[in-house]
N, C-alpha and C positions, 0 to 999 in steps of 0.2 A: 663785108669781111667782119668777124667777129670777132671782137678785142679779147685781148687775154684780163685774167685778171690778175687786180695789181696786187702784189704781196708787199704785206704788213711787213712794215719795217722794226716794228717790237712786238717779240712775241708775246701772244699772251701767258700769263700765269694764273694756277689753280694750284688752290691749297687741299691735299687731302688731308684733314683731320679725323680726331675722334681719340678717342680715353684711351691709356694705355691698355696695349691687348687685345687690341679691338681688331689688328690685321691689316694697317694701314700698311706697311712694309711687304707685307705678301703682298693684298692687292695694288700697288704698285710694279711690284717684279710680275704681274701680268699684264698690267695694263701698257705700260713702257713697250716690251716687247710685242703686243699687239698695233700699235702707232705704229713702232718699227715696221713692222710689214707692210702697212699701208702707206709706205713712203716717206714719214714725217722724221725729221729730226728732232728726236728729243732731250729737253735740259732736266737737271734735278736738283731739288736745293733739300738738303738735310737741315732744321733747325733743330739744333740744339742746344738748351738755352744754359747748359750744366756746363760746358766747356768739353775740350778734347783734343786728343792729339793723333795726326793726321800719319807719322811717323813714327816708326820706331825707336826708343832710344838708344842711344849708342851710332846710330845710322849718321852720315854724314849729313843729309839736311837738318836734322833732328839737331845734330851738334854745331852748325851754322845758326838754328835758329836762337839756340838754347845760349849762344855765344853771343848776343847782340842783336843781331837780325832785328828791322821789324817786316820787312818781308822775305819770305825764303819759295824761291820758285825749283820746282825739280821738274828737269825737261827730260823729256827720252824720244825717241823716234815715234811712239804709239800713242804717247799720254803726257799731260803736265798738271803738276798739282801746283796749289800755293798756301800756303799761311801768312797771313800777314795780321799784326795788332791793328785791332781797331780799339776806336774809343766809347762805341756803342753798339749796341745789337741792332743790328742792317735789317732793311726792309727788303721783300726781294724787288722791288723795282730798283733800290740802288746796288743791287747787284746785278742788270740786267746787261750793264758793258762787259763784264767778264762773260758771256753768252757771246758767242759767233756762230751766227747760219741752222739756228736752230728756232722748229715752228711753235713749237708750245715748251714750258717749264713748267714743270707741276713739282710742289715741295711737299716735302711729308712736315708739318706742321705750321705756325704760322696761324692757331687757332684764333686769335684777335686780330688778324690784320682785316683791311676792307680790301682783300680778294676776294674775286669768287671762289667758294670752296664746296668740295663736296665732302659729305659724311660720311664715314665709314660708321656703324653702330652694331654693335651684337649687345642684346640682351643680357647675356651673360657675363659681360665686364660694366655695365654699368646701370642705373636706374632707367635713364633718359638721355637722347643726345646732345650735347654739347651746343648746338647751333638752331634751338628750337623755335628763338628770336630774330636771330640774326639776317637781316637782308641779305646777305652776301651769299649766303645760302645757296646753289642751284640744282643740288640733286641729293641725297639721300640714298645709302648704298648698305640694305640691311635685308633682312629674311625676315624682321617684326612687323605687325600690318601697324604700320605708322601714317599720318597723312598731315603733311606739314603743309602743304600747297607746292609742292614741286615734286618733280619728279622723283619717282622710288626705283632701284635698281635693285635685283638679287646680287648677293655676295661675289653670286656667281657669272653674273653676266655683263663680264668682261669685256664684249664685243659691243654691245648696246651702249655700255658707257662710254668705249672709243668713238661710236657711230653719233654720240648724243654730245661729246665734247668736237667731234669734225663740224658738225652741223651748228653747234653753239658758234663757234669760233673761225668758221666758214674756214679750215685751214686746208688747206694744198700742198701736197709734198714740195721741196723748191725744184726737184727735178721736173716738175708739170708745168714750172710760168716760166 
């Protein structure tokens, strides 16, 4: 009889980086929806290291938070957001408890952390990419003939990068174990 295999109890994280305007937020809104179909639940982590407001002002979480809070959670049947102060900018492994039941998080930024990350690079926003050095490095996601020693991905091929992050990361939707 043939065992199933065992799902990873912490998903993995990948940081997409790259210079601003490079298209990390497009390519994401393709690659997310591509996983989705292949089964996987996916997480997301936004860094932003400028600050921001998650809520409207005037809105009642906004004015619960804006009133003392230092966490403000807004629940509704479909969705829950939260804010809450911290005291320092969070790595995404320590935000990996707020995650439930999802196979991979990929963040759009995060360009000095030691995750694995992939690069987003167009020519045209910048000289060179950002992670030319960097071990953490594992694929390279550009239309420049560049050869860092890892893999290179067209901008456009969105499906190859899902097939190249399933296979990195050996992940299985949770509906298959």
């Amino acid at each position: 009889m043939m065992k199933k295999p065992e799902k990873k109890t912490t998903p993995p994280v990948v940081a997409v980086i790259g210079h601003s305007g490079s298209g990390k937020t497009t390519f994401l809104e393709k690659l997310i929806p591509e996983l989705t179909l292949r089964g996987l639940k996916v997480g997301s982590i936004k860094h932003d290291v400028h600050g921001f407001e998650m809520d409207k002002p005037g809105k009642d979480s906004w004015r619960h938070k804006h009133a003392g809070t230092s966490t403000t959670i807004i629940s509704s049947p479909y969705q829950i957001g939260i804010v809450m102060d911290v005291e320092y900018d969070h790595q995404p492994d320590e935000l990996l408890p707020l995650f439930n039941g999802v196979d991979i998080i990929l963040t759009e930024g995060y360009k000095r952390s030691s995750i694995p990350k992939l690069e987003i690079f167009r020519v045209e926003t910048t000289p060179e990419p950002l992670c030319k050095n960097d071990e953490n490095l594992m694929a390279l996601i550009t239309d420049a003939n560049i050869d860092f020693n890892v893999p290179v991905f067209s901008t456009k091929a969105v499906k190859k990068v899902a097939d190249f992050l399933i296979k990195q990361f050996n992940l299985l939707p949770a509906a298959t174990i």
